[in-house]
Backbone as ProteinMPNN parsed JSONL, in Angstrom:
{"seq_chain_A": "XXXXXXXXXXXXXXXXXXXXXXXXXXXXXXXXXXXXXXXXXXXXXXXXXXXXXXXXXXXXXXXXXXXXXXXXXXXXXXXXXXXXXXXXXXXXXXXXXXXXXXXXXXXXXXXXXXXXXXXXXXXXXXXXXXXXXXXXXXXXXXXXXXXXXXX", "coords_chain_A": {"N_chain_A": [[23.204, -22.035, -32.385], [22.684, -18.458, -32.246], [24.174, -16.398, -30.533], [22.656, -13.614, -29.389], [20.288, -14.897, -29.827], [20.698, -16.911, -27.627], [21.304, -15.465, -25.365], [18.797, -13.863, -25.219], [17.287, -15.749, -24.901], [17.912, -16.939, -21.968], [17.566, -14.412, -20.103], [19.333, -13.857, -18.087], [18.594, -15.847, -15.851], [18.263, -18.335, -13.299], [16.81, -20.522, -14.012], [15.647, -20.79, -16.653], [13.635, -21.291, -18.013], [11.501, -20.794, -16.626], [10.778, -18.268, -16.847], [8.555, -17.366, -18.829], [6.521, -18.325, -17.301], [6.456, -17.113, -14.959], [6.169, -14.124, -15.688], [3.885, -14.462, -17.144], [2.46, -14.559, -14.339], [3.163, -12.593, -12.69], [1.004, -10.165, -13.305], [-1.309, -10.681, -11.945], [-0.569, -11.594, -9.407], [0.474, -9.03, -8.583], [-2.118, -7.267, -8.162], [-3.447, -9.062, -6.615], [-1.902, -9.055, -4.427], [-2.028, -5.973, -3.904], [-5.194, -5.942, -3.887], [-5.397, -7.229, -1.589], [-4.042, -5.258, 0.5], [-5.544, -3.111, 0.114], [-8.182, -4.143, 1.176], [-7.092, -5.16, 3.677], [-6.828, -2.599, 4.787], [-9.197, -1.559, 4.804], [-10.428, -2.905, 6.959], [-8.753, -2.097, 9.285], [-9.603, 0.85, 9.49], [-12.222, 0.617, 9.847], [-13.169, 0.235, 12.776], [-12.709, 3.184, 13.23], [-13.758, 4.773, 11.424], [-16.101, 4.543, 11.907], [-16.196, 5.921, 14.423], [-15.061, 9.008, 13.895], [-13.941, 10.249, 15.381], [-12.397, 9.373, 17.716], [-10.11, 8.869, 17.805], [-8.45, 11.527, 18.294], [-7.609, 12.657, 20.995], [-5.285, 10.741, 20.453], [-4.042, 11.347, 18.194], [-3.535, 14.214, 18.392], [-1.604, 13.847, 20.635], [0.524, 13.516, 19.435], [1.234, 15.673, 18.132], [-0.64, 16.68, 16.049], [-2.186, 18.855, 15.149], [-5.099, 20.601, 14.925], [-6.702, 17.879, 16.968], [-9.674, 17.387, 15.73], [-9.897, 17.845, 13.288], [-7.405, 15.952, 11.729], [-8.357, 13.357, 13.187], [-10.419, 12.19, 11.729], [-9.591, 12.681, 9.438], [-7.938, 11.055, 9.762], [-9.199, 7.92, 9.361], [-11.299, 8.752, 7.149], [-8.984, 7.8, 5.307], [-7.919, 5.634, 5.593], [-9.963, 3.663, 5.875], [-11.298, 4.59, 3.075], [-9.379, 5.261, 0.913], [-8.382, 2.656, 1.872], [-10.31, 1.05, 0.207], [-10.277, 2.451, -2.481], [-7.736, 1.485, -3.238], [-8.102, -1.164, -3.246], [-9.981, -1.62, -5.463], [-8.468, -0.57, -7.026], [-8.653, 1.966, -8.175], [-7.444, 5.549, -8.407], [-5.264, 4.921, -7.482], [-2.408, 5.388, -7.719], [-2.856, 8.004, -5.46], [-4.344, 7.562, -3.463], [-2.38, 5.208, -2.008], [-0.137, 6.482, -1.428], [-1.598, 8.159, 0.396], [-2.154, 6.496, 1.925], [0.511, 5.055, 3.095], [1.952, 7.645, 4.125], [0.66, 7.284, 6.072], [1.075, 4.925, 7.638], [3.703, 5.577, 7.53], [3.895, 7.686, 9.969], [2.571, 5.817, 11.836], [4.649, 4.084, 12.085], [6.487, 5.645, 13.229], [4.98, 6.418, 15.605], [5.065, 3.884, 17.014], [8.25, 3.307, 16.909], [9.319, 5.135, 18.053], [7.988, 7.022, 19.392], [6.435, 5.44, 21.536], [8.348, 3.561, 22.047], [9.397, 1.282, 20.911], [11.115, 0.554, 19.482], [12.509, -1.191, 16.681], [11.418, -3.835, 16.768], [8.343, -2.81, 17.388], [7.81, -1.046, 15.079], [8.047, -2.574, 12.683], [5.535, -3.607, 11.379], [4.42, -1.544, 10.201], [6.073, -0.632, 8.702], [6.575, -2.285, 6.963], [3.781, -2.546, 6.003], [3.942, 0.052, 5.255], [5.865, 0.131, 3.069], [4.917, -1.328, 1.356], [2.862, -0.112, 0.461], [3.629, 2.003, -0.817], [4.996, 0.763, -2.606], [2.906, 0.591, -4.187], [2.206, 3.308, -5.064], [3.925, 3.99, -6.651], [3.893, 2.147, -8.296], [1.253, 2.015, -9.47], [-1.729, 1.249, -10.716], [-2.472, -2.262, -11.482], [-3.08, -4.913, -14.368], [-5.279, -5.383, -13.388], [-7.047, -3.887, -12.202], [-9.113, -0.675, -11.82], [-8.34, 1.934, -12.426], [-6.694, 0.735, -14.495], [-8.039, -0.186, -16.631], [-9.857, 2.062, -17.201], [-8.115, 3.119, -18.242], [-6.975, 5.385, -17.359], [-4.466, 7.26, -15.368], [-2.841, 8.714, -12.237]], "CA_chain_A": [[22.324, -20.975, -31.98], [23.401, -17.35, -32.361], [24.212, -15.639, -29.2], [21.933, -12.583, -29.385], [18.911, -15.565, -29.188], [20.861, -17.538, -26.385], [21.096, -14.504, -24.276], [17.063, -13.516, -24.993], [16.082, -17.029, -23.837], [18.343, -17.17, -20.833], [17.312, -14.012, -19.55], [19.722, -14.346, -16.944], [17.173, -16.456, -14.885], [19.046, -19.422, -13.002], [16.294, -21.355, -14.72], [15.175, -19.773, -17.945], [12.618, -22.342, -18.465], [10.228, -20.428, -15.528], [10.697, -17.091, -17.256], [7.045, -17.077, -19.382], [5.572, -18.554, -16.253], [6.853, -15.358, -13.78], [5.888, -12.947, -16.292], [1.903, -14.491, -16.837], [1.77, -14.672, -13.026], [3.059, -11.229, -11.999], [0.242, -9.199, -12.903], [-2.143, -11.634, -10.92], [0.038, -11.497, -8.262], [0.444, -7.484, -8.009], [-3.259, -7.36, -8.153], [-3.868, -9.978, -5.652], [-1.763, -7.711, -3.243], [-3.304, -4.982, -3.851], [-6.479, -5.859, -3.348], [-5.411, -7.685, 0.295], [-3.468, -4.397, 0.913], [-6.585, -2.469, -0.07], [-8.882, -4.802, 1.723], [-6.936, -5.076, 5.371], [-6.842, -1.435, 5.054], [-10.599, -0.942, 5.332], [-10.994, -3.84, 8.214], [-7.744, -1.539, 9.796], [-9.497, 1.738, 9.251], [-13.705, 0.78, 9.948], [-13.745, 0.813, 13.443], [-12.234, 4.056, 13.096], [-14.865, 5.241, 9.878], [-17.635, 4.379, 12.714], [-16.358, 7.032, 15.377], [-14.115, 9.488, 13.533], [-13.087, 11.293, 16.584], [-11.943, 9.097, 18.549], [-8.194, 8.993, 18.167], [-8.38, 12.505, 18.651], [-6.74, 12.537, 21.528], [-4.25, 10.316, 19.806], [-3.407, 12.353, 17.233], [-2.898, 15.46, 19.466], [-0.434, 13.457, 21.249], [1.165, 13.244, 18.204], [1.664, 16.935, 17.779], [-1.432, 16.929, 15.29], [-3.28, 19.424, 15.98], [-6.358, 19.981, 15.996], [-7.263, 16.319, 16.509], [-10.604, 17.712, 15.299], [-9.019, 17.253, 11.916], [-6.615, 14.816, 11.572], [-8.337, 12.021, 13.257], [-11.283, 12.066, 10.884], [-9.206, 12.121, 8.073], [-6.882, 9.533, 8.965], [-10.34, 7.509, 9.517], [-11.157, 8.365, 5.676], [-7.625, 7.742, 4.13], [-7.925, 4.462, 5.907], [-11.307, 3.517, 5.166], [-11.894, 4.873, 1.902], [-8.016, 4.841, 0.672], [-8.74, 0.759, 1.193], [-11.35, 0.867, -1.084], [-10.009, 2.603, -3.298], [-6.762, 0.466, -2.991], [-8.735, -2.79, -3.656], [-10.477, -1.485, -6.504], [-7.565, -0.021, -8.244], [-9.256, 3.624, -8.664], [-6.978, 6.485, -7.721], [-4.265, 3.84, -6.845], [-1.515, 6.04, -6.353], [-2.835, 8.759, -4.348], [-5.079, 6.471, -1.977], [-1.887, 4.32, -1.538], [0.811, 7.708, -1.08], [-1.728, 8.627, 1.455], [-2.253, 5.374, 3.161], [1.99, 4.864, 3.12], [2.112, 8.428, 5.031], [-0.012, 7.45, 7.949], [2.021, 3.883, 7.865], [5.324, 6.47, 8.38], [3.568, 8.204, 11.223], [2.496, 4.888, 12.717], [5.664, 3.663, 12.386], [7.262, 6.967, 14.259], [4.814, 6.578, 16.652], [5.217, 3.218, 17.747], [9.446, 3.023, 17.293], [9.885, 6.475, 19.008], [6.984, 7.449, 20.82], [6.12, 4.289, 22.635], [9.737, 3.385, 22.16], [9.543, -0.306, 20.729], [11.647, 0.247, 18.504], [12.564, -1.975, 15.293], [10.076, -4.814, 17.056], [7.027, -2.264, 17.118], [7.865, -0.326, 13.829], [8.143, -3.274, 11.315], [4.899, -4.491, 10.619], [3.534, -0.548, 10.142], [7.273, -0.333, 7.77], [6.529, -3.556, 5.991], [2.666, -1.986, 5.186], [4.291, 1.597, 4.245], [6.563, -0.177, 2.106], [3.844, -2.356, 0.262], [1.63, 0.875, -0.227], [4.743, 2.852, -1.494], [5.103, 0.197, -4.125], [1.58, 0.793, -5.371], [2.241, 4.708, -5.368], [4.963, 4.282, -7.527], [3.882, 1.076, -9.721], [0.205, 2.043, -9.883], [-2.444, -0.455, -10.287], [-2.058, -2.992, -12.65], [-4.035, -4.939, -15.237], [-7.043, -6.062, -12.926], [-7.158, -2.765, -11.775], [-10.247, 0.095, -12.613], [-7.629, 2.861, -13.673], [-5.978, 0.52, -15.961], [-9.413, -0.023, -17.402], [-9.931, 3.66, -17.549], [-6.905, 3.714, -19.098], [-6.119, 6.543, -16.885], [-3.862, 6.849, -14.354], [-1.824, 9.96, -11.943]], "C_chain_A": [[23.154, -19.703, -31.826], [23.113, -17.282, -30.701], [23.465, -14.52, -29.122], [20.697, -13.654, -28.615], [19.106, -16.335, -28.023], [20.526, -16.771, -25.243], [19.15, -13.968, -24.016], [16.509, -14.804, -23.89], [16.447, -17.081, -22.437], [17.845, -16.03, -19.454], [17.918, -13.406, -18.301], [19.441, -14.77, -15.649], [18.061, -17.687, -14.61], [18.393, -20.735, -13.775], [15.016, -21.188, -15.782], [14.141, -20.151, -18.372], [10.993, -21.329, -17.878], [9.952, -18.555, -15.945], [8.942, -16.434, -17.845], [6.278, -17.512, -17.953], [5.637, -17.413, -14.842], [6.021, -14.58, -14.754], [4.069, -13.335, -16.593], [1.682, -14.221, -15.032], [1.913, -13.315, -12.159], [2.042, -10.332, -11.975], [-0.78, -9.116, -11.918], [-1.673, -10.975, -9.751], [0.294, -9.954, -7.399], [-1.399, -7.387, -7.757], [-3.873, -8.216, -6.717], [-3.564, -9.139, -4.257], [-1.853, -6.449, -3.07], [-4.826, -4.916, -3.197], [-6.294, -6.184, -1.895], [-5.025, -6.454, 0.911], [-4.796, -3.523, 1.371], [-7.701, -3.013, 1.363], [-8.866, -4.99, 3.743], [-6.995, -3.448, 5.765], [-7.827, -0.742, 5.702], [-10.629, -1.705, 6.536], [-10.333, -2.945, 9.122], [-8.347, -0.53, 10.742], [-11.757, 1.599, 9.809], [-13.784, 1.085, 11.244], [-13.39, 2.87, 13.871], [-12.903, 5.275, 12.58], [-15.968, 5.504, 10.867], [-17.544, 5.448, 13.718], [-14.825, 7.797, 14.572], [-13.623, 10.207, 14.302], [-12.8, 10.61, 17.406], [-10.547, 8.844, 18.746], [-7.985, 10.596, 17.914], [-7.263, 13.275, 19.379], [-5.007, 11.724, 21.041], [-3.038, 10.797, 18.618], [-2.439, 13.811, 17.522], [-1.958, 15.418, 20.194], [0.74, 13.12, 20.561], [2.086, 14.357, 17.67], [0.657, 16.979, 16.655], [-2.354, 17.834, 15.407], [-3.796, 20.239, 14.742], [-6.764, 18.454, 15.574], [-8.61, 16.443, 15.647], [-10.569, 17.099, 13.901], [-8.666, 16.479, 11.72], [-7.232, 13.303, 11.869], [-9.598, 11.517, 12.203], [-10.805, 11.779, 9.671], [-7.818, 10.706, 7.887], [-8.453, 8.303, 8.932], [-10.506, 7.504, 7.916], [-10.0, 7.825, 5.327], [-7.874, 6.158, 4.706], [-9.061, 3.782, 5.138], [-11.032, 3.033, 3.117], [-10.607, 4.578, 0.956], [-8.037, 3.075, 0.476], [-9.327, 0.391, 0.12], [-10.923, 0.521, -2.399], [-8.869, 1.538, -3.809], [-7.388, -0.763, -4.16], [-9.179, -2.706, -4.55], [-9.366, -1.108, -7.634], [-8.028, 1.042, -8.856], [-8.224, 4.413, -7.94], [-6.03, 5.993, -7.007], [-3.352, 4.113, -6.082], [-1.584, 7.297, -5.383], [-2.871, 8.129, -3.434], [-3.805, 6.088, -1.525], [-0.306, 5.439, -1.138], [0.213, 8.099, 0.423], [-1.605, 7.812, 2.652], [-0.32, 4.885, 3.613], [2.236, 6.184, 3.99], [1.621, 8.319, 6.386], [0.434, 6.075, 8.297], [3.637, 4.668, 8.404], [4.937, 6.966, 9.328], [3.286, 7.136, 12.347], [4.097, 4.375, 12.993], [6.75, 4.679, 13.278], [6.818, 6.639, 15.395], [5.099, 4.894, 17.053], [6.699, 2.937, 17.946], [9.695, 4.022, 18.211], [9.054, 6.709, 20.173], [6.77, 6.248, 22.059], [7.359, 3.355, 22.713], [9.994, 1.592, 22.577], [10.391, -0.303, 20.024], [11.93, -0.728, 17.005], [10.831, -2.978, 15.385], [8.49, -4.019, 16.709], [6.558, -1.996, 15.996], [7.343, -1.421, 12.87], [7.342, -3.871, 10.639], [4.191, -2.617, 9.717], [5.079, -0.167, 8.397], [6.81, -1.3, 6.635], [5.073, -2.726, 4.99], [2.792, -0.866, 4.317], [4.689, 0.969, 2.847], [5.639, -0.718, 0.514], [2.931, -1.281, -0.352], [2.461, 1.961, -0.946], [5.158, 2.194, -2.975], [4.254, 0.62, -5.052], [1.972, 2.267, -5.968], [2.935, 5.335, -6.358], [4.663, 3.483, -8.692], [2.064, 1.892, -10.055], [-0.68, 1.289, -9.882], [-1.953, -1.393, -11.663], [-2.972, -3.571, -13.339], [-5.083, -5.237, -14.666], [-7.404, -5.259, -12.273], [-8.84, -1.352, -12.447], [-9.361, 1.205, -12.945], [-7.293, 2.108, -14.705], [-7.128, 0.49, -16.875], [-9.69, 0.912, -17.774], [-9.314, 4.153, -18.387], [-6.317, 5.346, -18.459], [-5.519, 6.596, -15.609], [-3.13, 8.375, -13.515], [-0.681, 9.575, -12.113]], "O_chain_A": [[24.268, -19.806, -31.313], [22.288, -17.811, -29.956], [23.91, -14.192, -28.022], [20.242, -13.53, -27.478], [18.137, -16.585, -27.306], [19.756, -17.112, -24.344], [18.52, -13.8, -22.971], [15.847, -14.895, -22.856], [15.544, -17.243, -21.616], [17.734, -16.373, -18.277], [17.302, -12.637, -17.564], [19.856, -14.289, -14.594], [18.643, -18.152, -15.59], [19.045, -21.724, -14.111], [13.814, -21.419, -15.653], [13.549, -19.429, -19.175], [9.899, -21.209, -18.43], [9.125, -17.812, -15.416], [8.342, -15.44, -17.438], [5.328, -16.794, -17.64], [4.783, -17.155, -13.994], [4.874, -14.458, -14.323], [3.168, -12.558, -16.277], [0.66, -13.663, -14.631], [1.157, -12.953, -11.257], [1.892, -9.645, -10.964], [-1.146, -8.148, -11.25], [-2.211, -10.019, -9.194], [0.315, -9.731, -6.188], [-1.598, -7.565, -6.555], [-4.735, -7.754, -5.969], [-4.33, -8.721, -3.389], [-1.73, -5.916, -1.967], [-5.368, -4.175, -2.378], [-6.906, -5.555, -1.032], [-5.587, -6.306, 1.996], [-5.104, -3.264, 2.535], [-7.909, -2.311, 2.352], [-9.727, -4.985, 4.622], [-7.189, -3.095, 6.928], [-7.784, 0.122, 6.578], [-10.956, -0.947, 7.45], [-11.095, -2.702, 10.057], [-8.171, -0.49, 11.959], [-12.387, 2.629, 10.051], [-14.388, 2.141, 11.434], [-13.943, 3.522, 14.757], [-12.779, 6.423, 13.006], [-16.694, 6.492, 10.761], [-18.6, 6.003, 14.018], [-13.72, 7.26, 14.648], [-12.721, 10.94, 13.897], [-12.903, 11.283, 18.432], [-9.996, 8.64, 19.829], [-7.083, 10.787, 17.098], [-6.416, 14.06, 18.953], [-3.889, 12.167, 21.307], [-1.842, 10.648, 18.37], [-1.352, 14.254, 17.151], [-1.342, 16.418, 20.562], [1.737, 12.556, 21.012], [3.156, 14.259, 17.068], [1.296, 17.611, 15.814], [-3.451, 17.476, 15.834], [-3.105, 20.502, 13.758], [-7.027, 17.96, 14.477], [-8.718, 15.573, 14.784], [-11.123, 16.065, 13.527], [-9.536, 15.69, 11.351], [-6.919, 12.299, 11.23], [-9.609, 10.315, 11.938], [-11.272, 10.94, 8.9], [-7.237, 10.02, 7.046], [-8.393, 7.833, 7.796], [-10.035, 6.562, 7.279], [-10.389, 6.839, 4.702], [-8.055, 5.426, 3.733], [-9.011, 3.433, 3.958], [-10.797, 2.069, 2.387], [-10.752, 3.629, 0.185], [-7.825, 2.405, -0.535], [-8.961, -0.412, -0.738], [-10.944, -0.475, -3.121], [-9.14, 0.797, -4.754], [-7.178, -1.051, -5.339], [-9.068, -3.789, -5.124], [-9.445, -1.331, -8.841], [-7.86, 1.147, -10.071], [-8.021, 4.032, -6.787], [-5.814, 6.485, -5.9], [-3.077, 3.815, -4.92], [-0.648, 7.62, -4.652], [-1.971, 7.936, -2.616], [-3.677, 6.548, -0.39], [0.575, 4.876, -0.488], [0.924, 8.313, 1.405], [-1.218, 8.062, 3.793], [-0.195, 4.296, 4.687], [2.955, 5.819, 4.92], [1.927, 8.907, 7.424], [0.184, 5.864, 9.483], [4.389, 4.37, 9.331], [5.844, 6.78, 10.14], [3.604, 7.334, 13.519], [4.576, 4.342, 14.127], [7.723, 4.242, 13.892], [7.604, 6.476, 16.328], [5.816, 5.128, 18.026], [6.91, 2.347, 19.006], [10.332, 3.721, 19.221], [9.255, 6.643, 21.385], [6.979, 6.367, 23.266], [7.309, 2.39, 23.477], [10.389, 0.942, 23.545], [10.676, -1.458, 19.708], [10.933, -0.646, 16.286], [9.794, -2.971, 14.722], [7.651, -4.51, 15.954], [5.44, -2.326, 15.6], [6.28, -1.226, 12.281], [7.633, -4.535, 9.644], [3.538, -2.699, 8.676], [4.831, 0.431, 7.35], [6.732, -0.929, 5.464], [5.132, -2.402, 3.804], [2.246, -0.636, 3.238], [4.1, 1.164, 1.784], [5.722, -0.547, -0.702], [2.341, -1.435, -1.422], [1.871, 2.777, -1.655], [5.489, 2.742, -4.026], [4.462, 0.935, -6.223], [2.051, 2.429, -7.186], [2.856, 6.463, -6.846], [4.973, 3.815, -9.836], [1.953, 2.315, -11.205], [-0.622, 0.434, -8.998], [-1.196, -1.084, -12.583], [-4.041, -2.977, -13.197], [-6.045, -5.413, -15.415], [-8.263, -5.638, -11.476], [-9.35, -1.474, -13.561], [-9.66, 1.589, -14.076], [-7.478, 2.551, -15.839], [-7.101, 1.189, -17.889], [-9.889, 0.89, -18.988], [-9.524, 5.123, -19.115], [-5.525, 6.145, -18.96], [-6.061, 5.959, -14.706], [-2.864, 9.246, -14.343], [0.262, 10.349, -11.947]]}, "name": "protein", "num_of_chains": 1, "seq": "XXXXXXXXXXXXXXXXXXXXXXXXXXXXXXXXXXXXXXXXXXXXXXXXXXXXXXXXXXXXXXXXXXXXXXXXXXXXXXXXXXXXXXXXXXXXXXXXXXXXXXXXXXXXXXXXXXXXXXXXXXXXXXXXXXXXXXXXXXXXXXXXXXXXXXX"}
């Protein structure tokens, strides 16, 4: 066997065999978390959708001001941002915006309420996961890719 085709098959995969079976299952798999991403987003973000002023005060304590503002629209970006999320429309704004109010949560609960790492890491872990999308996009079970259009 030439070496050009050894190296294709091997991949450098500890077990080269599982290579076609990663690569059918990834798009699934981005998709799948997506949509859960999408999906806990809205459950996150409804009671929120239902009174949009009520972290108001929360926000303002934030240095947001006017809560007037801000808490309504973190309320949409949550919300609607899920949606969108789960559907795979508008993938990477929704999921740029929803990853910015994951960095503010995560400020406010390591600094402000001063939990540090313990408080931060599940609001870091979510940024992180919605920072992927923002950057990968949606993927094939997605309604941009369908669209065929994408930002």
């Amino acid at each position: 066997m030439d070496t050009t085709r050894q190296s294709r098959q091997h991949n450098g995969m500890f077990v080269p065999v599982l290579g076609p079976l990663y690569a059918r299952l990834t798009p699934m798999a981005e998709a799948m978390l997506r949509v859960l991403a999408g999906l806990l987003l809205v459950v996150h973000g409804t009671g929120k959708i239902v009174d949009p002023f009520a972290m108001v005060a929360m926000v303002e304590g934030l240095g947001f001001h006017p809560g007037e503002f801000w808490s309504p629209l973190l309320a949409v970006t949550e919300f609607f941002g899920g949606i969108l999320i789960a559907l795979g429309l508008f993938t990477r704004p929704a999921a740029f915006a929803g990853a910015i109010v994951l960095a503010v949560t995560a400020y406010f609960h390591g600094m402000v309420m001063d939990e540090g790492l313990t408080g931060m890491e599940k609001s870091l872990l979510w940024m992180m996961i919605l920072l992927f999308f923002a950057v990968r996009g949606t993927t094939a079970y997605g309604i941009d890719r369908r669209l065929n259009r994408q930002f």
